[in-house]
C-alpha positions in Angstrom: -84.6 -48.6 -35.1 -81.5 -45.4 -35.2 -80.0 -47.8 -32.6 -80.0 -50.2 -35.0 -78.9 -48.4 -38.1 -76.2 -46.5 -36.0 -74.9 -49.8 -34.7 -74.9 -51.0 -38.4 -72.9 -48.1 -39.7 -70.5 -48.4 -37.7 -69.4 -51.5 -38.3 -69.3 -50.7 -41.7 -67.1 -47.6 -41.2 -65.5 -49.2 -38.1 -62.1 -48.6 -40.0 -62.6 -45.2 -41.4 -63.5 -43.9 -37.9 -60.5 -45.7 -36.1 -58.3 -43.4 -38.4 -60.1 -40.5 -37.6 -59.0 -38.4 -35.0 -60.8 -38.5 -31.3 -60.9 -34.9 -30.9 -63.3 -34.6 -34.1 -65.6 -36.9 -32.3 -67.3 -38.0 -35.5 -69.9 -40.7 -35.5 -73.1 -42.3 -36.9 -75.4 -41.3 -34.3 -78.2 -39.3 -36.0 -78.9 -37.7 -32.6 -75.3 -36.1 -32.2 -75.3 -35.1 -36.0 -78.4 -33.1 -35.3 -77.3 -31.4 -32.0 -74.1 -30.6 -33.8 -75.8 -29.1 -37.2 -77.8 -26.8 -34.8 -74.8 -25.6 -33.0 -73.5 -24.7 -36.1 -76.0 -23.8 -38.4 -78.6 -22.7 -36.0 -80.6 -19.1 -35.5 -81.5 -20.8 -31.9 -78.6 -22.8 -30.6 -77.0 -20.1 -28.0 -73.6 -21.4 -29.1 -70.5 -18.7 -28.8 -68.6 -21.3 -31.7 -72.1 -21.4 -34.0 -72.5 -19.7 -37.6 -75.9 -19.9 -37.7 -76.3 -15.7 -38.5 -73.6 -16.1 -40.6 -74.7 -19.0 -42.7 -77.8 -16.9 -42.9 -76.4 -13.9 -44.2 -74.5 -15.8 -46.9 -77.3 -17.3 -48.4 -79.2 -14.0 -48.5 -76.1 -13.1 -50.4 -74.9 -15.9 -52.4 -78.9 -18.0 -52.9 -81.6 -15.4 -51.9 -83.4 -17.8 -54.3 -82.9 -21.0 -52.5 -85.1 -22.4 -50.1 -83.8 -23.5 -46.5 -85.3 -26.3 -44.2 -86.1 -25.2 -41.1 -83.3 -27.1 -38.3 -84.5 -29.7 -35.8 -84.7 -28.8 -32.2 -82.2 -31.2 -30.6 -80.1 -29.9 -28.3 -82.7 -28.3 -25.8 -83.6 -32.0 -25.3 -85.1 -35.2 -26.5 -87.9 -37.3 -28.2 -88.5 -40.4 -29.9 -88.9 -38.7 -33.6 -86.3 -36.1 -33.6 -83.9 -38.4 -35.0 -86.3 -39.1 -38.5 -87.5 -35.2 -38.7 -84.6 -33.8 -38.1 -82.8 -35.7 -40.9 -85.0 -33.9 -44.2 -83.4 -30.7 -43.2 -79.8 -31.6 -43.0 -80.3 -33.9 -46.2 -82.0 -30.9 -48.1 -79.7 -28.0 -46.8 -76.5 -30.3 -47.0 -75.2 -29.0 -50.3 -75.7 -25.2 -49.0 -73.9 -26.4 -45.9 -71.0 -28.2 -47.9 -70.3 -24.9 -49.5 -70.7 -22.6 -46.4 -68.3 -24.9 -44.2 -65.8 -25.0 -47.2 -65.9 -21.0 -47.7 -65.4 -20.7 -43.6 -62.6 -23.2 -44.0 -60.8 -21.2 -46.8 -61.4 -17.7 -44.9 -59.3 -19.9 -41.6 -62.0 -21.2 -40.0 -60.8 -24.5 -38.7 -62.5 -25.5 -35.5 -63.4 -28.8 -34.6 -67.0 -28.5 -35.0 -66.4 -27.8 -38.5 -64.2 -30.4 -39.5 -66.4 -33.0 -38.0 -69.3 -31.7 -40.0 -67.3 -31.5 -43.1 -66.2 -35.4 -42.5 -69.8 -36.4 -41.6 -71.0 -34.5 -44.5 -69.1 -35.6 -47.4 -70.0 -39.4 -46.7 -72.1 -41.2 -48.8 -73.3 -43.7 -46.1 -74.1 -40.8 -43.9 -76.4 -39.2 -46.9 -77.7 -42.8 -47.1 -79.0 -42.8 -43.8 -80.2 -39.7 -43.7 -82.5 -40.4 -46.6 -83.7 -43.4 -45.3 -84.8 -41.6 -42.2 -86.3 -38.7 -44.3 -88.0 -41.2 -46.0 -89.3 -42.8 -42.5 -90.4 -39.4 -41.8 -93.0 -38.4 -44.7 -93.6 -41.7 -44.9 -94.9 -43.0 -41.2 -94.3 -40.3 -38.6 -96.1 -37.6 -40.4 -99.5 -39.5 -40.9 -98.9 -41.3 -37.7 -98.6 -37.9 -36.1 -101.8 -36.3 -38.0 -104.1 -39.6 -37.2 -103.0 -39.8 -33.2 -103.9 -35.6 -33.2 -107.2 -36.0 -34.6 -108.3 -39.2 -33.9 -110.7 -37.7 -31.4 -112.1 -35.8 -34.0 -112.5 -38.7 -36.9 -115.9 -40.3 -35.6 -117.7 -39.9 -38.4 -115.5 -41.4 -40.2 -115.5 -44.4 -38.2 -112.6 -44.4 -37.0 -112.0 -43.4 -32.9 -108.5 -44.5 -30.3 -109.7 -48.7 -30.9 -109.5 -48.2 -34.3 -105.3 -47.0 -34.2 -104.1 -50.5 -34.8 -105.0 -50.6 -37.8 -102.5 -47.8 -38.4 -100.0 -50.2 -37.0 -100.8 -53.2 -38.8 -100.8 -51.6 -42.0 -97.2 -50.3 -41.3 -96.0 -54.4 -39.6 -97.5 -55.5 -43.0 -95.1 -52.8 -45.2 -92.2 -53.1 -43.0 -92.0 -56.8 -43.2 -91.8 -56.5 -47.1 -89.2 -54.0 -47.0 -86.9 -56.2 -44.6 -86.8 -58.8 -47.5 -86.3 -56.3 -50.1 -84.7 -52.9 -49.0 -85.4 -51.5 -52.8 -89.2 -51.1 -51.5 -88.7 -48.2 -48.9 -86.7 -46.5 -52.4 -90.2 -46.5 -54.3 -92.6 -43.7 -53.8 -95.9 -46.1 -54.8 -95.2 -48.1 -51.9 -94.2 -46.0 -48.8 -96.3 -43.3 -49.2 -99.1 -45.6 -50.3 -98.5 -47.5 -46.9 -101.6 -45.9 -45.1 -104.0 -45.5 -48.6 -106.5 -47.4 -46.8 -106.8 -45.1 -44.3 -106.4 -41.9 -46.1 -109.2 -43.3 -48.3 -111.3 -43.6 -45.7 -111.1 -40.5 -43.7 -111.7 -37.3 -45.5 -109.6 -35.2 -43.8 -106.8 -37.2 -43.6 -106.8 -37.1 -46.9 -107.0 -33.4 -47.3 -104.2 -33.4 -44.7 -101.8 -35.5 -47.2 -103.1 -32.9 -50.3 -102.3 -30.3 -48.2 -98.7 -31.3 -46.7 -97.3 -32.5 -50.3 -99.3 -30.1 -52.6 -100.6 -27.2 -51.7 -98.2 -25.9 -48.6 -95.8 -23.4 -49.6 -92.8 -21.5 -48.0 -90.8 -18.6 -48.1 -87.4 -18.6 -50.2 -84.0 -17.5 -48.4 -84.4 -14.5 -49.8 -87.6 -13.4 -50.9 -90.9 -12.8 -49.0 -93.1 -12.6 -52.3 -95.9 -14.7 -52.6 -94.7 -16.0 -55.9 -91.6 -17.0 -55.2 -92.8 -19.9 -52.6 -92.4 -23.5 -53.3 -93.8 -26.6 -52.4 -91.0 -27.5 -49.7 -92.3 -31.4 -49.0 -92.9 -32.0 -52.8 -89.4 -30.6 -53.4 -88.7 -33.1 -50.7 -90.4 -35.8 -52.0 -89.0 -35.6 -55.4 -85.3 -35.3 -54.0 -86.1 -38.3 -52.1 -87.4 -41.0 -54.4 -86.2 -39.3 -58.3 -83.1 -37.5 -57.0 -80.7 -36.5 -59.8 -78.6 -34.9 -57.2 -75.2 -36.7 -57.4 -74.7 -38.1 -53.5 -78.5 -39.0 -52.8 -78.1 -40.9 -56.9 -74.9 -42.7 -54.9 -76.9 -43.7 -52.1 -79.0 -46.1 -53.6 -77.2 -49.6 -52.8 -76.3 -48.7 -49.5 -79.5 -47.0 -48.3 -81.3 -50.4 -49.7 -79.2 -51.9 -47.0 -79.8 -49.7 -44.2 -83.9 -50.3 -45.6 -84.0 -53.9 -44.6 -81.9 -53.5 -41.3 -85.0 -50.9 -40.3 -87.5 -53.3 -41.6 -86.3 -56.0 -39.8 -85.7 -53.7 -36.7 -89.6 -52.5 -37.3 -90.4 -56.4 -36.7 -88.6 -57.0 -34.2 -89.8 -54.0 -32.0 -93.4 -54.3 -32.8 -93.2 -57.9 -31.2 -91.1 -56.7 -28.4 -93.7 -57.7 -25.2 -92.2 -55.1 -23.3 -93.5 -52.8 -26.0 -97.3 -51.3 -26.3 -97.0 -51.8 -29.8 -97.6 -56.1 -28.4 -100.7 -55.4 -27.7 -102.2 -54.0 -30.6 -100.2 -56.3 -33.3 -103.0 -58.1 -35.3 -100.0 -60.1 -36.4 -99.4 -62.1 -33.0 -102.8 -61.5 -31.7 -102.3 -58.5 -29.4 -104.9 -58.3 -26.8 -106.5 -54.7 -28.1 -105.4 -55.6 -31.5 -108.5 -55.3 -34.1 -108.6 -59.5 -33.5 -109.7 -58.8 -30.5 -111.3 -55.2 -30.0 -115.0 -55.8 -30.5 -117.3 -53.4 -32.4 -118.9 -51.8 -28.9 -115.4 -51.4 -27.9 -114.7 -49.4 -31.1 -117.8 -47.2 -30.9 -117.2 -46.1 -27.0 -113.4 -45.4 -28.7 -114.8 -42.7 -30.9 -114.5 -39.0 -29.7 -111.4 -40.0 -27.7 -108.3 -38.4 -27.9 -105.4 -40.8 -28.5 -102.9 -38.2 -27.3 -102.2 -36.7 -23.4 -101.4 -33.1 -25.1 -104.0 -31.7 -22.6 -102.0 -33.4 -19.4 -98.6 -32.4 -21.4 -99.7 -28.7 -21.6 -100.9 -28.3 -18.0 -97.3 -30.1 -17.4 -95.7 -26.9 -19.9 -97.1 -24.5 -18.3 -96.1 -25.4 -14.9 -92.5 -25.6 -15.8 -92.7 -22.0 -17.0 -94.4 -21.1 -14.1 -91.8 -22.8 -12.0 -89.2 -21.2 -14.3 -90.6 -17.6 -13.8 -91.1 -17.7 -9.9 -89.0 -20.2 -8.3 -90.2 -20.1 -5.4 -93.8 -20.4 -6.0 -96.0 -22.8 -4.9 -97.2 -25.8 -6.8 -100.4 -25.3 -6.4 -100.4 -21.7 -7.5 -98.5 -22.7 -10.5 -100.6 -25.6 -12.0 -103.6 -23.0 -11.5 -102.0 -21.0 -14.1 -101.9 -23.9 -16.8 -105.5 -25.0 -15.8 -107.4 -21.9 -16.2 -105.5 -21.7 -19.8 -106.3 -24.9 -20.9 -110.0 -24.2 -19.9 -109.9 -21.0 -21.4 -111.4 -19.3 -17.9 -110.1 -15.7 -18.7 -109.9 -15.7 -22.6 -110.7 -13.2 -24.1 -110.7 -14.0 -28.0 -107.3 -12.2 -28.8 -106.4 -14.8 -31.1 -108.9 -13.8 -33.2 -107.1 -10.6 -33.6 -104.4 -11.9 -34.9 -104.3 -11.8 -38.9 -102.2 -14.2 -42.0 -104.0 -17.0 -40.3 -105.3 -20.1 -42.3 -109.2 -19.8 -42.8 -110.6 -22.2 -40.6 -108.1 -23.0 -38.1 -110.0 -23.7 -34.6 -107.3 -22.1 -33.0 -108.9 -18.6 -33.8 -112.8 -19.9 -33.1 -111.6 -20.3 -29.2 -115.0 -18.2 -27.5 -115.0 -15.7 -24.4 -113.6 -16.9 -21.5 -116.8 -18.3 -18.6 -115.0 -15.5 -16.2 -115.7 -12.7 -19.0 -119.6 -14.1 -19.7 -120.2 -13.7 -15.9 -122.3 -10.2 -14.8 -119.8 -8.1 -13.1 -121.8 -8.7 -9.6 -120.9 -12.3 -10.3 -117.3 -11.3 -11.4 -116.6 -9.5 -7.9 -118.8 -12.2 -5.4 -116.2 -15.0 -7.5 -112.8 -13.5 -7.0 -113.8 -12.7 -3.2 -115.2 -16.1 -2.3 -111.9 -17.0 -3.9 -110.2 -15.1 -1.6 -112.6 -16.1 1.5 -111.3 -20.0 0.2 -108.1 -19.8 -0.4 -106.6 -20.6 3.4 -108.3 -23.9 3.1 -107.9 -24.5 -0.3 -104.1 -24.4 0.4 -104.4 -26.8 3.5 -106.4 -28.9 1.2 -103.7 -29.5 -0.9 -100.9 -29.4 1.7 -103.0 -32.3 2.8 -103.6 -34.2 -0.7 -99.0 -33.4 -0.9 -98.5 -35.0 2.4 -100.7 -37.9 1.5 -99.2 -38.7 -1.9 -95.6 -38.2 -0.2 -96.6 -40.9 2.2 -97.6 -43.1 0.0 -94.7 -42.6 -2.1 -92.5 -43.2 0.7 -94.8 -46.7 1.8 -94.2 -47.9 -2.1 -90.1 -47.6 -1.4 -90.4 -49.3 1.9 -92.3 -51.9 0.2 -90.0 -51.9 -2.7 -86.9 -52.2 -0.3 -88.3 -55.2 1.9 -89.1 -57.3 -1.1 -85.4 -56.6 -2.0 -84.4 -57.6 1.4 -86.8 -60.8 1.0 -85.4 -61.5 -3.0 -81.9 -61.0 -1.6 -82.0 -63.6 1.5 -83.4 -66.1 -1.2 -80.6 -65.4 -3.7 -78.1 -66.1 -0.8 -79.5 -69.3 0.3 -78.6 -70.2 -3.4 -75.4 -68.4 -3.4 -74.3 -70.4 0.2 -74.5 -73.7 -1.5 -72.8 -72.8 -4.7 -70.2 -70.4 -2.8 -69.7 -74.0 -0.6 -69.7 -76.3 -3.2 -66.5 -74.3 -4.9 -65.0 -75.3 -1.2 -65.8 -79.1 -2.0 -64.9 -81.8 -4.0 -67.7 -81.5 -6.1 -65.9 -78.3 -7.8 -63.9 -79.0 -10.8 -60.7 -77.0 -9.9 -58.4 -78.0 -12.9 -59.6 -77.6 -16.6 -57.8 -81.7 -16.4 -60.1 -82.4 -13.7 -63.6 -80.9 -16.0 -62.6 -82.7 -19.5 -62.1 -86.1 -17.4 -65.2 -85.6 -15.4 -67.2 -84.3 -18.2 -65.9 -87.6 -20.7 -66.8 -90.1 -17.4 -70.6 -88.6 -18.2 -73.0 -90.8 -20.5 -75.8 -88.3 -21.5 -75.8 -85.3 -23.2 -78.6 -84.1 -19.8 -75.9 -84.9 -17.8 -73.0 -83.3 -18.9 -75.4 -80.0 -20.0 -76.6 -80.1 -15.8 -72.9 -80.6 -14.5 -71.1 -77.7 -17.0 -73.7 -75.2 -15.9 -73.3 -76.2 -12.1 -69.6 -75.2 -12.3 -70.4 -72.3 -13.7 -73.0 -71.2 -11.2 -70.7 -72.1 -8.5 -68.2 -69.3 -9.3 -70.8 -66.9 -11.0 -73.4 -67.0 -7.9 -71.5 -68.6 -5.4 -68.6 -66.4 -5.8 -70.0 -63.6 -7.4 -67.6 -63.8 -10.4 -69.8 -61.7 -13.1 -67.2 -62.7 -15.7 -68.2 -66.3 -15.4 -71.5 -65.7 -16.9 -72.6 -67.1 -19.7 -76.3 -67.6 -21.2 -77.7 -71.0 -21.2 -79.6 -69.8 -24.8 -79.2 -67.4 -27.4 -82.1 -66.5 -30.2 -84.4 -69.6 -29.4 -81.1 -72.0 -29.6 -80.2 -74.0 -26.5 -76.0 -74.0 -26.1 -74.7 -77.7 -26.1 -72.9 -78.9 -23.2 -69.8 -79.1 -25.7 -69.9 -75.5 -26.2 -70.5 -74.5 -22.4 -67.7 -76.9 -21.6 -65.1 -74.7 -23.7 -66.2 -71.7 -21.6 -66.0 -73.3 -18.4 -62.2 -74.5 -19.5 -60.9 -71.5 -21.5 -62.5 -68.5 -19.5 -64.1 -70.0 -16.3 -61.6 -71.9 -14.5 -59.0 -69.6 -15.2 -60.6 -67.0 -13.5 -58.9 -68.2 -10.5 -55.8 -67.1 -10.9 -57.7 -63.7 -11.6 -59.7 -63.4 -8.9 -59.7 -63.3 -5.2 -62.2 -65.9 -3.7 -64.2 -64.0 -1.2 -64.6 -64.9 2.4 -68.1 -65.0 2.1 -71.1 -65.7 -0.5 -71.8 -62.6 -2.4 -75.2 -60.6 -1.2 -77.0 -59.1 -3.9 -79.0 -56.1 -1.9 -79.3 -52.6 -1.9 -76.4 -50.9 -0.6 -74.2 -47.9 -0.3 -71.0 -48.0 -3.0 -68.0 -47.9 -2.5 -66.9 -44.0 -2.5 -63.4 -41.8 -2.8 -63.1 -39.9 0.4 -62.7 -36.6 1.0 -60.4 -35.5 4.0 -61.1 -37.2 7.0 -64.5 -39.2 7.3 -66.6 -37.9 10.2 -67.7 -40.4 12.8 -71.4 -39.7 12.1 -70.5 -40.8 8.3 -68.9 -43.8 10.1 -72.5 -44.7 12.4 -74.9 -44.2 9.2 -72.5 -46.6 7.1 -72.2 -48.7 10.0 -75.8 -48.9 9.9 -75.7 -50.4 6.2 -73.7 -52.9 7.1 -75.8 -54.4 10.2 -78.0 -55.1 7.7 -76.2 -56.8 5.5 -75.1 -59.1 8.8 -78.7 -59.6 9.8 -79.4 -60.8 5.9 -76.8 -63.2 5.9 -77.8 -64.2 9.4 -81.1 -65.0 8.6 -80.3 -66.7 5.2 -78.4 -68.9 7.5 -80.7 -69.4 9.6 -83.2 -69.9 6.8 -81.0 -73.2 5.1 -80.6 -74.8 8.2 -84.3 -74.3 8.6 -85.2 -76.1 5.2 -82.5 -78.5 5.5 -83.8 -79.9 9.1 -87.4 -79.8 7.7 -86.0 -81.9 4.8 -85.6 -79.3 1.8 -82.3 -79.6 0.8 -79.1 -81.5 1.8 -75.8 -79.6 1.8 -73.9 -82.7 1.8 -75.1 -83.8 -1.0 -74.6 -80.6 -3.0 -70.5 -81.0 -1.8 -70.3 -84.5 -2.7 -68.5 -85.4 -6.2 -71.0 -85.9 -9.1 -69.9 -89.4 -9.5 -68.4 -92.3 -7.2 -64.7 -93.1 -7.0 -62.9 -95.4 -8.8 -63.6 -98.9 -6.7 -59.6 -99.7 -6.9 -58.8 -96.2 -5.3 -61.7 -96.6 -2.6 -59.4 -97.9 0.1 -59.4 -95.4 3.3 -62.2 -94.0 1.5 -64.2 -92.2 4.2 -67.9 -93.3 3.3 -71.1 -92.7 4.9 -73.9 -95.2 4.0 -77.8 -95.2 4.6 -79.1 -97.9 6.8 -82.6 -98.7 7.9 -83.3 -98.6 11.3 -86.7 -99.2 13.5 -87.1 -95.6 15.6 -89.2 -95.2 19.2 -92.4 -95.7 17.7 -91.9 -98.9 15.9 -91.3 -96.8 12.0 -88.4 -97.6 10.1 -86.3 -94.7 9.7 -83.0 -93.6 7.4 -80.0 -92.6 9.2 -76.1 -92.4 8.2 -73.9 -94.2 9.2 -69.9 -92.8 9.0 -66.9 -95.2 8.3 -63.5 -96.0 6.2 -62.9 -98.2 3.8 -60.6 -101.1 4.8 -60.4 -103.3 2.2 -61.6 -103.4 -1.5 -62.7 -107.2 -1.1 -63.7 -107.8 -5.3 -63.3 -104.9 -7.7 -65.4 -106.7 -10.3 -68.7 -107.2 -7.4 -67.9 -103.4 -6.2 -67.5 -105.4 -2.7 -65.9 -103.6 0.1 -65.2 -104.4 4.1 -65.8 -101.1 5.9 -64.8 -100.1 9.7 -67.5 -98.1 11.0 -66.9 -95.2 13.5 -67.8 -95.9 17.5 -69.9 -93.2 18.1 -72.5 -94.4 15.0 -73.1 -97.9 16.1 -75.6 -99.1 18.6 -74.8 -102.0 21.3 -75.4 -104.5 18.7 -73.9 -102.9 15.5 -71.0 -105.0 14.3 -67.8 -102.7 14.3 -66.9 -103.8 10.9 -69.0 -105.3 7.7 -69.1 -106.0 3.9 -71.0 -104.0 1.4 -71.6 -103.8 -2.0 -70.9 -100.2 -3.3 -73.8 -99.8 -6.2 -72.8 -96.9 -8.8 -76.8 -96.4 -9.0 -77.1 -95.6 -5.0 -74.2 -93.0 -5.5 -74.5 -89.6 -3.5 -78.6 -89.7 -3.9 -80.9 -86.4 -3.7 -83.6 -88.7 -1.6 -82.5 -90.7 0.8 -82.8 -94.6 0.3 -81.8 -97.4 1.9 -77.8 -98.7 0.3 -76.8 -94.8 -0.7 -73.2 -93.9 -0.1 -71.4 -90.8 -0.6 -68.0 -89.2 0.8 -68.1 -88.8 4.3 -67.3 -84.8 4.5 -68.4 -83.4 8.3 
């Protein structure tokens, strides 16, 4: 969905950021804004050019009194949310910012990280945008979050993991409106009412919305009283849907416009098969969507986390571990997360620790098992752990090896069914690549319009166009010969494929350089820049590469002539012209014609039979006198004979008696 809406702005400022300078690098990527605002205005960011103390101290100085959003995370990495949450803050803290970069300016601050904010900053389609993504935020991703956290915890309330698409239908239903009318994400009834169903249902869910938008408070800039908090996401909320603050007020057509292209993003994603989201769409019958999920399923879903942040912690604290001894081992390290996560050695200090909410579980965390055990039992555990811990680490050196191996047997298996894939793609690509060396190529863009007219169906002409231009995107491995045979459930005519072939296909030719052989699509090492002198053991391991690729194209060879003797294919029929020859130009014509013959064991049998064309004996009958070639005929064959060249029996794909074609061997 920011794909989407970045992609949309900037077309629409396509212009504007044309004229401004490269070296600004300004944008619409929501991502880059972020990562750039926390450079700048960050406590955290680590960077020498940042203001982040600075812009701190000035608002102890100028605002003590004004509250300050609390800046994304984005430069220490990525995730699928940042770009929506990270948004309220620079939206909220923009005007502050405004003022702070213009006061640096004025004092001879000029960098380029300034200016670009500045740019960004002033624009009302960027302030659009990021209101629409704040919006997104309190809206969906902040009860999305909250339900996924605690779904384990909801079973009372009927509601476990099965139940989640719900969620997601409610939010398919909302979004759909809002890609019709953009006004709707604007209104406060309907986005934050999207999930009222749910937050009706579940108790604490609902206390979690009470709490988020009306009862949390935070600390002004410059005051640590407890009467001097605000409500920073009701402040939020209010600024976002009844703003009287002059840019977000300016925002309102624009941002209506960026609504829809996320609702119809929304739509379009949720559908997307390659997405989970497929399965659990009520809308096109998902698999585990609530169609489908029966009620058992629901009721063994209760109790069930719908989150890995037990897998993701052990993962955290392994990386620190990792971090903070690098050369320890693995197994050593994950112990470290997995004793924390099963609290083995706590020993309630959390509990210690004061300002804490009443009631967070966090604090009702109980004595570690370790610290429950007798001391007796405390001393016989850490020396059997000792006595144990040779084999335990063969144990899993031996679990390592085994995963390694099979890793290794996956990307062997991986690589032969390339190998396999790639032969089959060049038993393709050998008749196309041969076929561009035959007649049946249309060379000339006057040879494809007069072909292409001489066609009488629509089937036809659609088959032949997209022959030609397989035969120089596979057979010649011309990528910029592609084009898609459909776009958007809309089949291209043969019309419109034609003006590819003529404008952008054929002309490739006197682009391109027509390989010496068909193109082999397989796994192989790229072409490199080299550095001194190449050693001669670089030269043997590339060497290497290459046999392979002769032994792929010696066995897709081997493989055609195979099928073609067993009766799977024909190359000469693939080379022949699409249709006959004009009867008045078929003198010296060499032909080849299919005649029925009796073989050893009394069957009749097909056979061809090579000649030229004499004589054109009737134009009007298609009659023909033809002088056959010695080394064809039998003792009794007649050297030369009359035929009737039928249109119908032209170059056929299964041999029958009376077809003709070009004689090409």
């Amino acid at each position: 969905m920011i794909d989407r809406l970045d992609k949309y702005l900037t077309d629409e400022l396509r212009a504007d950021l044309e004229e401004i300078h490269f070296s600004l690098r300004v944008g619409t990527e929501i991502t880059d804004i972020l990562r750039a605002i926390e450079k700048y205005f960050g406590l955290t960011a680590n960077y020498a050019k940042g203001k982040g103390s600075m812009f701190q101290d000035y608002m102890k100085r100028y605002h003590p009194m004004a509250y300050l959003y609390p800046v994304a995370r984005a430069c220490g990495g990525s995730r699928q949310d940042i770009g929506v949450e990270g948004a309220i803050a620079v939206l909220m803290n923009l005007p502050h910012y405004l003022e702070f970069l213009i006061w640096r300016m004025q004092c001879g601050g000029n960098g380029i990280l300034e200016r670009k904010l500045y740019t960004i900053l002033r624009s009302v389609e960027m302030v659009a945008l990021l209101r629409v993504l704040s919006i997104l935020h309190i809206s969906i991703c902040m009860p999305l979050r909250w339900l996924a956290g605690n779904c384990g915890n909801l079973s009372e309330y009927g509601f476990g993991v099965a139940d989640m698409p719900v969620a997601l239908d409610l939010l398919d239903e909302a979004m759909g409106k809002v890609a019709v009318d953009g006004d709707l994400l604007l209104d406060e009834d309907f986005m934050m009412g999207i999930f009222s169903p749910l937050v009706n249902k579940i108790t604490p869910f609902e206390q979690y919305v009470t709490h988020m938008f009306e009862e949390k408070r935070s600390f002004l800039v410059g005051s640590r009283a407890d009467d001097d908090k605000i409500f920073p996401f009701e402040f939020v909320k209010n600024e976002l849907f009844y703003s009287t603050r002059k840019d977000i007020v300016q925002t309102q057509p624009f941002a209506a416009l960026l609504s829809v292209e996320s609702g119809l993003e929304f739509q379009v994603q949720f559908r997307c098969k390659k997405k989970a989201t497929a399965k659990y769409l009520i809308a096109i019958n998902g698999e585990k969507s609530m169609a489908r999920v029966t009620l058992a399923e629901r009721v063994a879903g209760r109790g069930i986390d719908a989150t890995n942040s037990i897998s993701e912690s052990l993962h955290a604290s392994s990386t620190h571990g990792l971090k903070v001894g690098s050369t320890i081992r693995l197994d050593h390290c994950a112990a470290e997360g997995q004793t924390r996560a099963n609290n083995d050695f706590g020993r309630q200090h959390l509990s210690l620790v004061s300002g804490r909410q009443a009631g967070n579980n966090v604090n009702n965390k109980p004595m570690g098992t370790f610290h429950l055990l007798p001391p007796e039992l405390q001393k016989t555990a850490i020396m059997a752990s000792k006595e144990n811990a040779k084999s335990n680490r063969k144990n899993f050196d031996t679990a390592l090896e085994r995963q390694f191996k099979k890793r290794r047997m996956k990307e062997e298996i991986m690589l032969r069914k390339q190998y396999a894939n790639a032969t089959e793609e060049y038993v393709v690509a050998i008749y196309f690549y041969e076929q561009y060396h035959s007649p049946r190529c249309w060379k000339s863009v006057e040879e494809a319009r007069s072909t292409y007219a001489r066609l009488t169906s629509e089937t036809a002409r659609l088959a032949a166009v997209k022959e030609q231009i397989l035969i120089r995107y596979l057979g010649l491995g011309w990528v910029q010969a592609h084009h898609a045979w459909s776009e958007n459930g809309n089949t291209f005519t043969a019309r419109r494929l034609l003006k590819h072939l003529v404008e952008v296909v054929i002309p490739l030719a006197e682009e391109l350089d027509v390989p010496q052989e068909p193109p082999v699509n397989v796994p192989k090492i790229p072409e490199m820049k080299v550095l001194g002198t190449v050693s001669e053991l670089g030269e043997d391991a590339k060497k290497l590469s290459d046999d392979k690729l002769l032994e792929l194209r010696k066995n897709g060879n081997d493989l055609r002539d195979q099928r073609e003797d067993n009766g799977d294919g024909d190359q000469w029929y693939e080379k022949n012209k699409i249709l006959p020859p004009e009867i008045s130009d078929a003198k010296d014509f060499r032909i080849e014609m299919l005649f029925a013959y009796n073989g050893d064991d009394g069957t009749q049998c097909l056979g061809w039979y090579q000649g030229t064309v004499q004589k054109v004996i009737n134009e009007k009958t298609l009659r023909v006198r033809i002088l056959w070639d010695e080394e064809c005929l039998g003792e009794n064959d007649v050297r030369t004979s009359d035929h009737k060249l039928v249109k119908g029996n032209w170059n056929p794909k299964t041999a029958k008696k009376g077809g003709w074609r070009q004689n090409l061997s």
